[in-house]
Structure formats: C-alpha cells, structure tokens
N, C-alpha and C positions, 0 to 999 in steps of 0.2 A: 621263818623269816618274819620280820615286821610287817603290818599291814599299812600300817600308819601310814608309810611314804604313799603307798596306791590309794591307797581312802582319800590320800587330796587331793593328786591329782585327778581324782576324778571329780573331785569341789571343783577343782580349777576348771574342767573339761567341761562342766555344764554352765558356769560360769561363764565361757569364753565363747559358748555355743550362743549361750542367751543375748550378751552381746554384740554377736558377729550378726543373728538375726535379726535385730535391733536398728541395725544400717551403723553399730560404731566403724570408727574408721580402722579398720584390721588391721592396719600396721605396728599402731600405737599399742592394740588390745593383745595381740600375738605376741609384742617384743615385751611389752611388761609383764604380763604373765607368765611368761617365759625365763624373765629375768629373777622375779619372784619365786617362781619352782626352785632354779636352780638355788637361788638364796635360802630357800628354806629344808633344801637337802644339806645343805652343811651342818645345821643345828638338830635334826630329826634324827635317833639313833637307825645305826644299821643300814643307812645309806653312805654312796660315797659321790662325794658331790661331781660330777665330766669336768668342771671350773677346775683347773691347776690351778693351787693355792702356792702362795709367795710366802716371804717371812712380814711382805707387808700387807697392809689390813683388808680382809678379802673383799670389800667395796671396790677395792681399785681391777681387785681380780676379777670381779664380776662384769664389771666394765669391759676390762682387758679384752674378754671372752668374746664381745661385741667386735670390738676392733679386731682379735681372730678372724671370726663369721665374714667378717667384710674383706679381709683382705684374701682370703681361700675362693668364694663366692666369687668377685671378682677377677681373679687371677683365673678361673675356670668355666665353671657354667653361666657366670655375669655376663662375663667378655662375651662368650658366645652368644646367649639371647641378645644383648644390647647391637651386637656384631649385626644377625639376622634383622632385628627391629630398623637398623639404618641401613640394610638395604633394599628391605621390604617400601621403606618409606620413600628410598630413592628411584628404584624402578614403577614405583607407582607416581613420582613426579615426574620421570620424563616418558610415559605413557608406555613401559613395558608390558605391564600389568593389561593395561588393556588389551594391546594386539596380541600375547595368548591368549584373554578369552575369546575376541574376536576370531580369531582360528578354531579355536577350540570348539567353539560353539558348532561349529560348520557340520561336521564328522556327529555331535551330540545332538543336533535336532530330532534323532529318530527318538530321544528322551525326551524329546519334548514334553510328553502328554503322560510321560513316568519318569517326572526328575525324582522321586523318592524310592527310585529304582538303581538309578541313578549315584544318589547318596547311599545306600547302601552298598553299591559294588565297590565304592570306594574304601572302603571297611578294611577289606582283604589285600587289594594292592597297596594300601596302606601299611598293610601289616608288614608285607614283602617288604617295602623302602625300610621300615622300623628295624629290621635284621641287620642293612646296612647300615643303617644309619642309627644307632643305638641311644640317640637322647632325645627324651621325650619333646623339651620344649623345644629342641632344633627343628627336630622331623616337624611339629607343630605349623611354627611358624612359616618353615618352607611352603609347607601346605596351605598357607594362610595365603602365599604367598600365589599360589600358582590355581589351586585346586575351588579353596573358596569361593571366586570372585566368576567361575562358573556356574559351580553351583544353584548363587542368589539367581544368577542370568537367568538358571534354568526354571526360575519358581519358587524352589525351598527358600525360609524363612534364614537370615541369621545364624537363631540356635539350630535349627536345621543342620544344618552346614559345620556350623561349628561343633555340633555335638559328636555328627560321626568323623570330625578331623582326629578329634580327642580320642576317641576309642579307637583309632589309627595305633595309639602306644598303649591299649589295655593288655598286651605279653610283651612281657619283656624276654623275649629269645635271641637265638641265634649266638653264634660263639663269640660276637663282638659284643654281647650284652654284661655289664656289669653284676647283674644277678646272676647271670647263668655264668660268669666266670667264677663266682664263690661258692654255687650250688656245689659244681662238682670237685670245685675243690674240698669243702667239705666231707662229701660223696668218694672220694675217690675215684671218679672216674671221667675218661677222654671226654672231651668240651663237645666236637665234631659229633661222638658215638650218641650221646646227650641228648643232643639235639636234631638228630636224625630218629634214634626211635623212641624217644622220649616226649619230645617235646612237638615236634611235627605232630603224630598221631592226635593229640590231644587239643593241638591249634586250630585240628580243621574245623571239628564238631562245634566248638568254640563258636569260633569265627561263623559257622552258617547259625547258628543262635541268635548272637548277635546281629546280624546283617537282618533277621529276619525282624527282631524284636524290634530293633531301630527303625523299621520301615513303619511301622502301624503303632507304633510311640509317638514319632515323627507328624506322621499324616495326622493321627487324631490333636496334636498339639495344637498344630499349626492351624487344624481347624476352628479352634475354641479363641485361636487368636485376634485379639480386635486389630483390625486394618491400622497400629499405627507406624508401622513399618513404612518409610519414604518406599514406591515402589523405584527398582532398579531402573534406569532409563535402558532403552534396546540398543545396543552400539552399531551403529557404521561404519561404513569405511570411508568415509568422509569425512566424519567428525573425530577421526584418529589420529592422537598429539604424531605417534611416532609412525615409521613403516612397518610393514608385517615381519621384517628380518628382527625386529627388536623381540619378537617372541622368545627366542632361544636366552633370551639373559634369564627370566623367569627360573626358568629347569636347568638351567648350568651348574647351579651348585647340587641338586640332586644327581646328574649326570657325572660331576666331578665325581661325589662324594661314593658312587655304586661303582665307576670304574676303579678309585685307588683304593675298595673297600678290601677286606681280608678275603671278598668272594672270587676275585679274580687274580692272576699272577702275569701279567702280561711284562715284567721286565724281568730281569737277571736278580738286580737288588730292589728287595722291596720299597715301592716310595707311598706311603701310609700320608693321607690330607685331613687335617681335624676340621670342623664341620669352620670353627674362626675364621681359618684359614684360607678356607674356601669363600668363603665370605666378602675376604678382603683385594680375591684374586677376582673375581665374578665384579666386584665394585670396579675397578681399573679397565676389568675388558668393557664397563658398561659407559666408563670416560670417554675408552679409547672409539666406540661406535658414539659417543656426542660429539667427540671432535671431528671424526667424519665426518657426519652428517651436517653439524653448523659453522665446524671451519671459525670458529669465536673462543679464540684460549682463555678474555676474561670469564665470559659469561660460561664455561662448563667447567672453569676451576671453582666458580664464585658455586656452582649448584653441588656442589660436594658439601655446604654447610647443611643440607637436609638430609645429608645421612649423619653428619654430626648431630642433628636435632633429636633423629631420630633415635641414634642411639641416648640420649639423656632422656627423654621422654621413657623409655622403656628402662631406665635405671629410675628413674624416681618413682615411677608406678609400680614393675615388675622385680628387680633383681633387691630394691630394698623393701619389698613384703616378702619375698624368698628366705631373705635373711632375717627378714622376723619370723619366717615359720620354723627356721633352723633354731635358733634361739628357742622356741613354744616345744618344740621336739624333743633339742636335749632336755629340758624342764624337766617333760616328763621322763625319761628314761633315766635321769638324777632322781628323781625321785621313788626308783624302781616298778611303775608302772607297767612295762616290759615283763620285770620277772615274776610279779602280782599273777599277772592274767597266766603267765606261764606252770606257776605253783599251783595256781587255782584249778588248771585243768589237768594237773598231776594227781589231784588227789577227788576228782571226781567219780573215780572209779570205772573206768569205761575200757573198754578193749582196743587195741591196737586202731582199727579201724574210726571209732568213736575220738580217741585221743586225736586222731589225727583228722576230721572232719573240725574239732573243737579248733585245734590250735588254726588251722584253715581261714575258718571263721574270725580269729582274733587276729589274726594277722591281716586280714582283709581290712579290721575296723581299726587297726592300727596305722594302716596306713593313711586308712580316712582322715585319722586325726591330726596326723603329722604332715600330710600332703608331702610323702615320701615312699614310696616304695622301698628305696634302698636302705634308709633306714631302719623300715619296719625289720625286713631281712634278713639284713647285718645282724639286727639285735637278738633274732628269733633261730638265722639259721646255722647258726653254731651250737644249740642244742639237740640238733635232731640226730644224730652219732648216738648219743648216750640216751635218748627217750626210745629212741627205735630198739634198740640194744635190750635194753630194760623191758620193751610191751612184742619182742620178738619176732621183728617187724623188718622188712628191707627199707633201707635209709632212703632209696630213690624215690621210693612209695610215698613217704611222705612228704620230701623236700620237694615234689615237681609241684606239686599244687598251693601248697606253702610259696613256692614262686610266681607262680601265677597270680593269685589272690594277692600278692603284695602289688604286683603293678596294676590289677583290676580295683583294686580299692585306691589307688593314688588318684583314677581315673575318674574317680566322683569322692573327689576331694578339692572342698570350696578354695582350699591353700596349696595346691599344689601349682608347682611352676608350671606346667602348661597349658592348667585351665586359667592359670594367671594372664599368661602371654597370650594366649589366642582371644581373650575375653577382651583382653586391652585392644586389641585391634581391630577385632569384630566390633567394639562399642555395647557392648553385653555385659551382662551379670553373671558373676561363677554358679551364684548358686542357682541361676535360670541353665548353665547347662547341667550343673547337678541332676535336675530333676528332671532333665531328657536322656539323661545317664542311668539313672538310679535302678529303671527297671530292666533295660538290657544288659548292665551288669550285673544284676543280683540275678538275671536270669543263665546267665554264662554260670556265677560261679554253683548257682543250684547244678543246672548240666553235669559239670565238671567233678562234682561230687558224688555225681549219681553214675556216670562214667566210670570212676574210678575203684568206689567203696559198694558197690549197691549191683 
C-alpha cells in the first residue's frame, strides 16, 4: 500500500495538535483540517476518498459531506445531547437540581471527610447505568445532571467531579452497546454469552484500577490547585427555590431509561424509550409539577424557553464541534491512516500475542484522535477474522480489548462528545479533564494487557 495518504495525515495530526494546544478555536481547526484531508485524498494515489463524488465538481461534494455530518448528527446523537442540555438547564431553573443535592447530601455526610472516596465509588455505578444506558454523552450529562452537583457539595474540585463522571463511559459493554453489538458480530458469537463471560470478568479488575488511580490522581491535583474555584455555597432548606418532591425529576430519566432498558421485560410487548425521548417526557412531568405548584399557565409556559436556550447553547458549543470532529475523523481514515497503522503492525513481525497488544495500542490512540470510539472500531474491527486466522489466534482474544481500548481512548480525548458536553456545563477545559484522565486510563489499559497476554 501507499504511505503517502498516512504520512499526512500524520502532518495533519501534529499540526492540528499544535493548534488545538495553542487555544485555536477547535471548531474552525477540526472542520478545515478535516475538510482538507478529505480533499487531498481524492488527488493522492491509492486512496479512495469517504466523500461520494457527483458528476459535478467535487467542491460541492466536499461541501455536500458537511451538510451530511449535520443532518445525521442532528437527527441522532445532536437531538439527544441538545435534548439532555435543555433539561439539565431547565431543572436547574426551577431548583430541581438543588433539592436532590439537598437530599442527597443527608445519607452522604458520612463522606464528608472522604468525598474522594466518594468520587471514586462512583466509577462502578457508573459503569452499571453505562450498560443501560449505552451513549456516552447521554449517560454524561444525566450525570451532570444529578451526580455532579453533589459531588462539588462534597469538596471535590470541578475536574474532580467531572473527570470520574467521564470514566463512567471508559467500557463500552453490555448488549445494548454499539461496539459490543459489532464485536460479536464479527466474532460470531451470542451478544448476552459475550458479555457475561467475556466482558464482565475483565470490567471488574478494570474498574478497581480505575476507581483506585482516580482517587490519588484526584486528591494530589486538587491539591496543587490555587483556590480559584468560587467555593460551593452549603444549601438549606430554607433557601430552596423548589420543595423536596422536586427531587425525583433529576433521576427520572435514568429510572425511565433502566426500567424500559433491554435488562428488564416487564410487559408482553416490548416498549424500548431512547434516552430523546425520555427527555422530552421528564420535560412535561417537570411542567406538569410547576403548574401544581404556582397554579400560573403564563409564567410556567413562558419558563419552557430555558429549555429552548439550553438546548441551542449546547448545539452551537457541543453538537457543532462533534460535527467537526466527525469531519477531522473521516479525513483521516480517507486518507488511509487506519490501514497505515494496521499494515505497519502486520509486518512487525511479532507473535499473535505481540500483534494483538500492538493493534490494542493503536486503537486506543485512534480513538484519541478521532474523539470516537465507534469509529476507531468500526475501522479496526473487521480485520480481526482474517489477522487472528493468519497469527492462529482466537478472534475473541483479540477483539475484547481492541474493544475496550477504543472506548478507553475516546475517554481522554480532547474531541470527544462527552468530554465535550460535560466540560461545557461544568465550565472546564477538555484538556483539564484529559489530564486527570490520562493516568488512570493508561493505567486500566496497561492492567488489561497484562490480564490478558502476560
């Protein structure tokens, strides 16, 4: 194969790094770069460009491809984050938000004196929700929603908080998960059988790695931290917009979203609720208890434009840098950046074992760049039939950690949608939770390899 198309995209990749480091504004540098790649995959032999070309001038197609990205994006994971973002923004106007923490807190005081004990338990039940609820930036923001605003109460800093919400989606498992639906398809085998002795075994050790690295990553940050963090003020039950029954709007849509999940079968016909949906139904019951409460049809019709706000606030910052990293993604993978790294460690020369630590590895850093897990994936896990085959090797052997490492590297990736979304609402910088990331995920996926191959 060509090098050519990988050699630039890697121009492009340090390029776009040095930039991003720089404080440009990501949008702009992710979607031109992106649009660039794919333009110079058409003219570069022995690539073929993702862009469907027309009979007319591929300018317009490149274009075109944009106007794709926005209309998919939208119609999908857009709608949803934007969904979440305006009712994040409207339970936190009419004081939901606060009377769960104020509850919350009650039962939490014995953390008082170990909220980074705290923050790490969170890790694990995180993970559990993550099964049912299978998208990263949903689960996110719910969390942002309910779980965060704790947290701060309890001490931890912001990134604190926000770091272990994010490492909440570092495994992408469970049978409702989009990678583990391709895993085994590729694999041949049962989704349920997968993920029982497959993928469990491998999430505990995981996860207590995790949980642990994050506590003493965490604590020593936050110590090095200058006080400019406003601190939390301590809430009352005096100074509380709403009553304590407004708590339940908070966790409605996680509670929706695990009863109508694929884990339980409580009716005859399946009734399946996408996380939108939930969304929009949790918005209505949260009307239906303001109009109780104030008994005022203009004034709680009139408070429904701050869930309108909120979702456009979370599409001009969030779902259009999403769509520019989708753009920066296929670039590269037009460019065969993908297959590069995949040839490269074909002809390394290494044993089954070696082979499949490498590709491990590359798909980890793929996903970093792409702020995609699924991506990475997709691109990666439909060779591993014919590589296992070839270095005479079981397929499962190598696709479970190849799966994993794609959602652990999305997880400390500056461009991914839910360091995107949780960062916009914390008021944070991605790459500040990057680097309260960086070491308990490179420490999971070291474990994980040593678990496996060692």
């Amino acid at each position: 194969m060509s090098y050519l198309g990988p050699i630039t995209a890697i121009i492009f990749i340090v390029i776009v790094a040095r930039l991003l480091l720089k404080k440009y504004y990501p949008h702009a540098v992710l979607l031109i770069a992106g649009l660039l790649m794919l333009a110079a995959s058409l003219w570069l032999p022995g690539h073929d460009p993702v862009v469907k070309t027309t009979d007319g001038p591929f300018l317009f197609d490149l274009f075109r491809y944009i106007n794709t990205s926005f209309s998919e994006t939208n119609a999908g994971v857009g709608l949803m984050i934007m969904a979440i973002g305006g009712f994040v923004a409207y339970i936190d106007k009419i004081g939901a938000s606060e009377a769960l923490v104020y509850l919350a807190l009650k039962p939490l005081q014995l953390f008082k004196k170990r909220p980074y004990l705290l923050a790490a338990l969170v890790i694990p039940i995180g993970q559990l929700l993550f099964v049912c609820i299978p998208s990263a930036a949903g689960l996110g923001l719910l969390l942002m929603a309910s779980v965060f605003p704790i947290l701060i109460n309890l001490g931890v800093s912001r990134l604190s908080a926000v770091s272990v919400i994010t490492s909440c989606t570092a495994m992408g498992m469970g049978p409702a998960s989009a990678i583990t639906a391709s895993a085994t398809d590729i694999i041949q085998k049962d989704t349920v059988l997968y993920f029982i002795k497959d993928q469990i075994p491998l999430a505990i050790p995981l996860s207590i790695t995790m949980m642990v690295a994050y506590y003493f990553v965490n604590k020593h940050y936050d110590k090095k931290m200058d006080k400019e963090e406003k601190p939390i003020p301590k809430i009352e039950k005096s100074s509380l917009q709403a009553p304590l029954y407004y708590a339940i709007i908070p966790i409605m849509p996680l509670v929706l979203l695990i009863l109508f999940s694929q884990l339980f079968d409580f009716f005859a016909v399946p009734v399946e609720l996408n996380t939108t949906t939930v969304m929009f139904i949790c918005l209505f019951v949260a009307i239906i208890f303001e109009l109780i409460r104030k008994r005022n049809l203009r004034e709680v019709l009139q408070s429904m434009s701050v869930f309108w706000n909120g979702m456009g606030n979370i599409f001009k910052s969030v779902v259009t840098l999403i769509i520019a990293a989708d753009v920066f993604s296929q670039g590269l993978i037009s460019l065969g950046f993908i297959d590069g790294l995949v040839d490269t460690s074909q002809h390394l020369g290494l044993g089954g074992s070696g082979i499949a630590i490498v590709m491990t590895v590359m798909i980890f850093m793929a996903s970093v760049l792409m702020g995609s897990g699924n991506a990475s994936f997709f691109a990666f896990g439909p060779l591993v039939p014919k590589i296992a085959t070839e270095l005479g090797m079981k397929s499962s052997t190598m696709i479970l950690p190849m799966q994993f490492s794609a959602s652990m590297g999305r997880t400390v990736s500056p461009v991914a949608g839910v360091l995107i979304a949780v960062a916009e609402v914390a008021g944070v910088s991605t790459f500040e939770i990057v680097k309260r990331s960086l070491i308990p995920l490179a420490a999971g996926l070291v474990v994980m390899i040593i678990y496996l191959f060692i």
